[in-house]
C-alpha positions as CSV (number, residue, x, y, z in Angstrom):
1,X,-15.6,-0.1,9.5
2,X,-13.8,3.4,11.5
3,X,-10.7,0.9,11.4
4,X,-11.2,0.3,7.6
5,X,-11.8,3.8,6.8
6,X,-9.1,4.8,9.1
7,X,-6.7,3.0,7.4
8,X,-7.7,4.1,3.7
9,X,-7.8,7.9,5.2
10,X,-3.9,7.0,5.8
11,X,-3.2,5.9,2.2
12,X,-5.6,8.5,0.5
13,X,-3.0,10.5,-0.5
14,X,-1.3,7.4,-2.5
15,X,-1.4,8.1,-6.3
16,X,-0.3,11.7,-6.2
17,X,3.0,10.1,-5.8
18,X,3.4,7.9,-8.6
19,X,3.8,10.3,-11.2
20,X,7.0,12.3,-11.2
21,X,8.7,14.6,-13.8
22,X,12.2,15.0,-15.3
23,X,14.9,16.7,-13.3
24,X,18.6,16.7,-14.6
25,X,19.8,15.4,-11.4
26,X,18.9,11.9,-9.5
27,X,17.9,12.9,-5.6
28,X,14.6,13.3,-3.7
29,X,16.1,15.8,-0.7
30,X,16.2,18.9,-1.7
31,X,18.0,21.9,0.1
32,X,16.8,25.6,-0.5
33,X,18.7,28.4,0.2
34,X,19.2,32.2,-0.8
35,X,16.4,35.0,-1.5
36,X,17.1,36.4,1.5
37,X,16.4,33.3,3.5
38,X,18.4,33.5,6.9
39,X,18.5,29.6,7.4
40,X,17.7,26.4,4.3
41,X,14.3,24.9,4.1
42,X,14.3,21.4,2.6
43,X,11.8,19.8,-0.2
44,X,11.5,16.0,-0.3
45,X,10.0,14.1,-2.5
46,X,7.7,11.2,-0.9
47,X,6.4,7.7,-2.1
48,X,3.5,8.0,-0.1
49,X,3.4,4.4,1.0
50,X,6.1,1.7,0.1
51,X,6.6,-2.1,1.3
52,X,8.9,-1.4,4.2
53,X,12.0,-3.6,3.0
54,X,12.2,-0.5,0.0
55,X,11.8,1.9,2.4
56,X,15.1,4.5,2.3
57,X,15.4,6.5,6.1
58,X,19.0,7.4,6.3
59,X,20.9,9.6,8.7
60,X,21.3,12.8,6.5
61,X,17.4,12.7,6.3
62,X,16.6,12.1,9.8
63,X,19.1,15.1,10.6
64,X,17.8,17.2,8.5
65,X,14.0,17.1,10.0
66,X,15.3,17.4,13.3
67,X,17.5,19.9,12.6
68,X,14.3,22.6,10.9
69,X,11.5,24.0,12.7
70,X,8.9,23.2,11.1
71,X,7.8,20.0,8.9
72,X,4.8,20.6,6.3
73,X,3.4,17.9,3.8
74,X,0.9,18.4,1.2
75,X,-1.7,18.7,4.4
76,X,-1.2,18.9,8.0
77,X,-1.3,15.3,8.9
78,X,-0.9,16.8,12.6
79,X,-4.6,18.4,12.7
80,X,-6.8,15.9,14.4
81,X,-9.8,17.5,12.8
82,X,-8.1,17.6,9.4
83,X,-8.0,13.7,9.7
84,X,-11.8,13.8,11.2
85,X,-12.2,15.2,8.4
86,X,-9.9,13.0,5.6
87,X,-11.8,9.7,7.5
88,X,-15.5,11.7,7.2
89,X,-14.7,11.8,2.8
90,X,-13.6,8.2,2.7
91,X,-17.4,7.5,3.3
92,X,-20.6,7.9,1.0
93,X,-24.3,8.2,1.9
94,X,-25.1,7.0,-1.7
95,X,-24.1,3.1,-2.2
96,X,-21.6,2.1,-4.8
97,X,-23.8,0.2,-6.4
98,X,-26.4,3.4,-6.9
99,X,-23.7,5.4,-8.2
100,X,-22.3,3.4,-11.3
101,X,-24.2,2.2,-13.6
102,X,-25.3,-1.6,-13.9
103,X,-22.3,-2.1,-16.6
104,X,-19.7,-0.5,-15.0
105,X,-20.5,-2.0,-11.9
106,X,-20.3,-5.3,-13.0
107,X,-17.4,-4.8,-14.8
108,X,-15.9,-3.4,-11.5
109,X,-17.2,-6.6,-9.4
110,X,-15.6,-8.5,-11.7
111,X,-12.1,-7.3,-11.8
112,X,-11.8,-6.6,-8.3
113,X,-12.5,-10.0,-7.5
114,X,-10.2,-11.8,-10.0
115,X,-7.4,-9.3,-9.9
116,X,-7.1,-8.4,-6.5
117,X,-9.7,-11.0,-4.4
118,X,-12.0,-8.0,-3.4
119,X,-15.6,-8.2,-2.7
120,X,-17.2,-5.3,-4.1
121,X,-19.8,-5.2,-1.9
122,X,-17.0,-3.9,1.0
123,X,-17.2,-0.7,-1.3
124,X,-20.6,0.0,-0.7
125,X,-20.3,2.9,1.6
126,X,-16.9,3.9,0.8
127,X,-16.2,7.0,-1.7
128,X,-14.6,7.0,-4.7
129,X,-11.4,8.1,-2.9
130,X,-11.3,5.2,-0.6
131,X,-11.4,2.8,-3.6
132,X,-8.6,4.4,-5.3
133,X,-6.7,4.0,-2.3
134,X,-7.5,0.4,-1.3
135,X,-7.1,-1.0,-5.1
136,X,-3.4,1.2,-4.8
137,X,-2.2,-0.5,-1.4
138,X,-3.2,-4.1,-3.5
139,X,-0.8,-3.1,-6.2
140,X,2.1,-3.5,-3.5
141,X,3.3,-7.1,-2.9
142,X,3.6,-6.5,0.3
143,X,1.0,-6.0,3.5
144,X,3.6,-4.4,5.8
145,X,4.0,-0.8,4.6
146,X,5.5,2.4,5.5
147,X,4.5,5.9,4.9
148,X,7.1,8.6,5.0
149,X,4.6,11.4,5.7
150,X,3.6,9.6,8.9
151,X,7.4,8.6,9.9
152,X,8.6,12.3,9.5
153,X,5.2,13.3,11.5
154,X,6.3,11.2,14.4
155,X,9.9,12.6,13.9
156,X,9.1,16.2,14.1
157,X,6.4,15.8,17.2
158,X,8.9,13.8,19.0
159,X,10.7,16.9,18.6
160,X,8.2,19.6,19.1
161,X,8.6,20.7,15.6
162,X,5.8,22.9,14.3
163,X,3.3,21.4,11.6
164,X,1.4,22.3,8.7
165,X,0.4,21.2,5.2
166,X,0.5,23.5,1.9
167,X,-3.2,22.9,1.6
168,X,-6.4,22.0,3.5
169,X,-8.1,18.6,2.9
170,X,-10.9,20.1,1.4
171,X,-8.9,21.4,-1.1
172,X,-6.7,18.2,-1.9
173,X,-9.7,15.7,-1.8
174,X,-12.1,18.4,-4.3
175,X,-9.0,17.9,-6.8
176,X,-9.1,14.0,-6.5
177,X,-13.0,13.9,-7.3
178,X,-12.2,16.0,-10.2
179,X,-9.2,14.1,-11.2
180,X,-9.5,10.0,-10.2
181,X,-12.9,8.2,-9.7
182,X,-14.2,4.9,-11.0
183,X,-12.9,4.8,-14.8
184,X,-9.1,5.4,-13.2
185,X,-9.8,2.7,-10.9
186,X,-11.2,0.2,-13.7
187,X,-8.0,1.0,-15.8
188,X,-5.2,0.3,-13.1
189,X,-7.6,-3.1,-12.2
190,X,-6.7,-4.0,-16.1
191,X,-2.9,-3.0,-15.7
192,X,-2.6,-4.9,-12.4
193,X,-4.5,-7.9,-14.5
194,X,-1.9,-7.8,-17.7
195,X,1.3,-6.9,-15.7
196,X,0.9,-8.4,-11.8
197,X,2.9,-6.5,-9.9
198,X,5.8,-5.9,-12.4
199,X,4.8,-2.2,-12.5
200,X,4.7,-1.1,-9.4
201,X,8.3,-3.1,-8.7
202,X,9.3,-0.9,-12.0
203,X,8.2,2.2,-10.3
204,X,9.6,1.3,-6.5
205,X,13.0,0.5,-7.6
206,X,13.1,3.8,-9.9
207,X,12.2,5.3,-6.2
208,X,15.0,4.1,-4.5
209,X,17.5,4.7,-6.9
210,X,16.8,8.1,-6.9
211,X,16.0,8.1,-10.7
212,X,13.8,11.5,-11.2
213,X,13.8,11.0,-15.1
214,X,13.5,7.7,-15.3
215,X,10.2,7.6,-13.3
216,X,8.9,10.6,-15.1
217,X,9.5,8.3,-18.8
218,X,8.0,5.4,-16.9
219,X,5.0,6.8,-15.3
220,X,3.5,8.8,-18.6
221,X,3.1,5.2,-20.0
222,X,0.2,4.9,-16.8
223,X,-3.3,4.6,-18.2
224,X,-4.8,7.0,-15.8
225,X,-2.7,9.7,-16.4
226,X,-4.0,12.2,-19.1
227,X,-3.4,15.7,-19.7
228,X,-6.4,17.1,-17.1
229,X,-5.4,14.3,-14.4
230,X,-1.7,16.1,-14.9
231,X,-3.0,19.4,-14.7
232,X,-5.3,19.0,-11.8
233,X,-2.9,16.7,-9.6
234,X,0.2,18.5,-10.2
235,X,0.4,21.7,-12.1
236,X,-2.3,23.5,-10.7
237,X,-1.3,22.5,-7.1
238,X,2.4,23.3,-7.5
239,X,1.4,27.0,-8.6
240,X,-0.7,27.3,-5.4
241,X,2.1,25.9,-3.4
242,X,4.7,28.2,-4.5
243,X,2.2,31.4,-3.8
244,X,2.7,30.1,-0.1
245,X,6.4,28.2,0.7
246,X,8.3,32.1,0.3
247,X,6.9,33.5,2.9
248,X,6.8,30.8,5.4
249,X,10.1,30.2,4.4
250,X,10.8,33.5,4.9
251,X,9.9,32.8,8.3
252,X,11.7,29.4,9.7
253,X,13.6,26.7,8.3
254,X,11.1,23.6,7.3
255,X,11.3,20.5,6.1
256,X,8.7,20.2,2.9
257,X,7.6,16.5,2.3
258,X,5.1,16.2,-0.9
259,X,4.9,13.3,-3.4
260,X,7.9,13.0,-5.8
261,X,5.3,14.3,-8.8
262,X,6.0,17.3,-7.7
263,X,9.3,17.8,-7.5
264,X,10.5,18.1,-11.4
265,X,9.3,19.4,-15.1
266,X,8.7,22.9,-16.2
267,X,5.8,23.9,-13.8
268,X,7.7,21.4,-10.9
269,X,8.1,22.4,-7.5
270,X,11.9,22.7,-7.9
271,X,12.1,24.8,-11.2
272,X,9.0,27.2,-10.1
273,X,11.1,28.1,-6.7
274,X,14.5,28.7,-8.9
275,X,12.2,31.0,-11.1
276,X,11.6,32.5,-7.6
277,X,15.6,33.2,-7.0
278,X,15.8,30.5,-4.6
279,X,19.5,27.9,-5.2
280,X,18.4,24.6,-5.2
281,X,20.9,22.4,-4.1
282,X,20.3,18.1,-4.4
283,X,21.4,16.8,-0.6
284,X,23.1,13.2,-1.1
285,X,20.7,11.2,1.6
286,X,22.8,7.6,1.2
């Protein structure tokens, strides 16, 4: 079970990245300069996991983390007791089958066995989180993944790069409880039961190419997300985010990975630092 939950602590951050917003032009590297900055900062937008024969790790990006001083994600995947602490929410003390009620849990049994061959009874002790997560990493078809926020965490302690994350756990995993539980698990179990894996390919292949606007048109079509799923997952945390990046930019040159949600759109990443006075320049990674 710590192997299992280990695992889903990993992926937990999965769905944040599946939703993405227009931008006029097609790259997820970012480079940030002006304001007074004495040396770029970088943003990059992230799949958070992706089957590894998609997976895009080119020269110009590997140069560019080594060449910052500092690499930040959404949180600081660096912090042992951040993890301890990731891993500690995965679990519940109040079985699956006590939380739901006797319909929904059946109607949960039942798709997670026919759509994705999953015992429900696995899910027992697990949170709501971790059953997000694990019904996610069975929408790849695939079983060897990668993780771009772990690859450029190895890359940037390999070379003594200092680490941080633009919030704390406690914050990111309070705004999934608000904003995915059971209902946005049942409804990607009925996508995944209608489309197979179609979707997902869709959304990878938007990834690689690069194609900001096209995932933003593709994405809004997802069951799951509504107008206060938007708000929580994205616009909310990409206000908080900006209050913070200036002045540790300010300070050193880092390399900012966060899901590819946040990059674009009127209350993106991107456009909110531009409103700043920052010149946001897309870096051509292939």
């Amino acid at each position: 079970m710590k192997k299992l939950a280990k695992s889903i602590a990993l992926c937990a951050l999965t769905l944040s990245s599946f939703i993405t917003t227009a931008q006029t032009e097609n790259s997820l590297l970012w480079e940030v300069t002006g304001n007074g900055l004495e040396k770029p900062s970088y943003v990059f937008g992230t799949i958070h996991m992706i089957c590894q024969d998609d997976y895009i790790m080119t020269p110009t990006i590997q140069n560019t983390i080594q060449n910052v001083d500092a690499y930040y994600a959404e949180i600081n995947f660096g912090d042992p007791n951040a993890m301890v602490a990731l891993q500690k929410a995965m679990m519940s003390d109040v079985p699956l089958s006590k939380r739901l009620a006797p319909e929904k849990y059946n109607e949960l049994k039942q798709l997670l066995k026919e759509v994705v061959d999953l015992d429900i009874a696995q899910f027992e002790s697990l949170s709501e989180s971790a059953l997000v997560s694990m019904v996610t990493i069975k929408a790849f078809p695939c079983t060897d993944f990668k993780m771009y926020e772990m690859e450029f965490l190895q890359s940037a302690m390999a070379h003594q790069k200092k680490l941080g994350g633009l919030e704390t756990v406690e914050e990111q995993l309070e705004i999934m409880s608000k904003s995915l539980g059971t209902d946005s698990v049942i409804q990607m179990l009925q996508e995944m039961k209608k489309e197979g894996f179609e979707n997902t390919k869709k959304m990878v292949s938007l990834y690689t190419s690069q194609n900001i606007k096209g995932l933003y048109d593709f994405m809004k079509k997802s069951s799951y997300m509504n107008d206060q799923v938007y708000n929580e997952m994205l616009t909310k945390r990409n206000h908080n985010w900006i209050k913070a990046m200036p002045e540790l930019m300010k300070e050193q040159s880092i390399f900012f990975a966060v899901g590819a949600a946040h990059l674009g759109g009127n209350n993106g990443v991107l456009k909110l630092l531009k409103e700043k006075g920052y010149t946001l320049k897309p870096v051509h990674i292939q």
